[in-house]
Residue, then its C-alpha position, 0 to 999 in steps of 0.5 A: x207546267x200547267x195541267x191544262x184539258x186536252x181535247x181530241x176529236x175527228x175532223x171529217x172535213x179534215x180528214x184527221x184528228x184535231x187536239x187543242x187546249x181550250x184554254x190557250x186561245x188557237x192553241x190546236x195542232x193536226x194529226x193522221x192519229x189522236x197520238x201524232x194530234x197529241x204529240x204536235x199538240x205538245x210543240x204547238x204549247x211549248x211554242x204557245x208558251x215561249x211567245x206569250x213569255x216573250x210578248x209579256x203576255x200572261x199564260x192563263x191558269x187552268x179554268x176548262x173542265x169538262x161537263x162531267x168534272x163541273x158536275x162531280x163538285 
């Protein structure tokens, strides 16, 4: 598997939380809760994953860190 960032972050025009993976192109899922963003988040990969496998489209390497992690080089 791939050790991929997450991001999570409240939506007020939402109204919930959003979680997605920056570096899966519109890989993103919904939640009432960061933990229920996190969890649709890890379906919406799986999926994410299978189409790209089953499209012949290559599943990119980990690449997004954070500010903090680039500085810390």
């Amino acid at each position: 598997m791939y050790n991929y960032n997450i991001n999570i972050f409240f939506s007020e025009e939402d109204e919930g939380y959003i979680a997605d993976i920056p570096d899966l192109r519109f890989c993103s899922a919904f939640g009432e809760t960061p933990l229920e963003a996190l969890n649709e988040l890890m379906v919406a990969q799986r999926l994410w994953m299978e189409e790209a496998k089953a499209s012949g489209i290559s599943i990119p390497q980990a690449k997004y860190k954070p500010v903090i992690y680039q500085i810390a080089q």
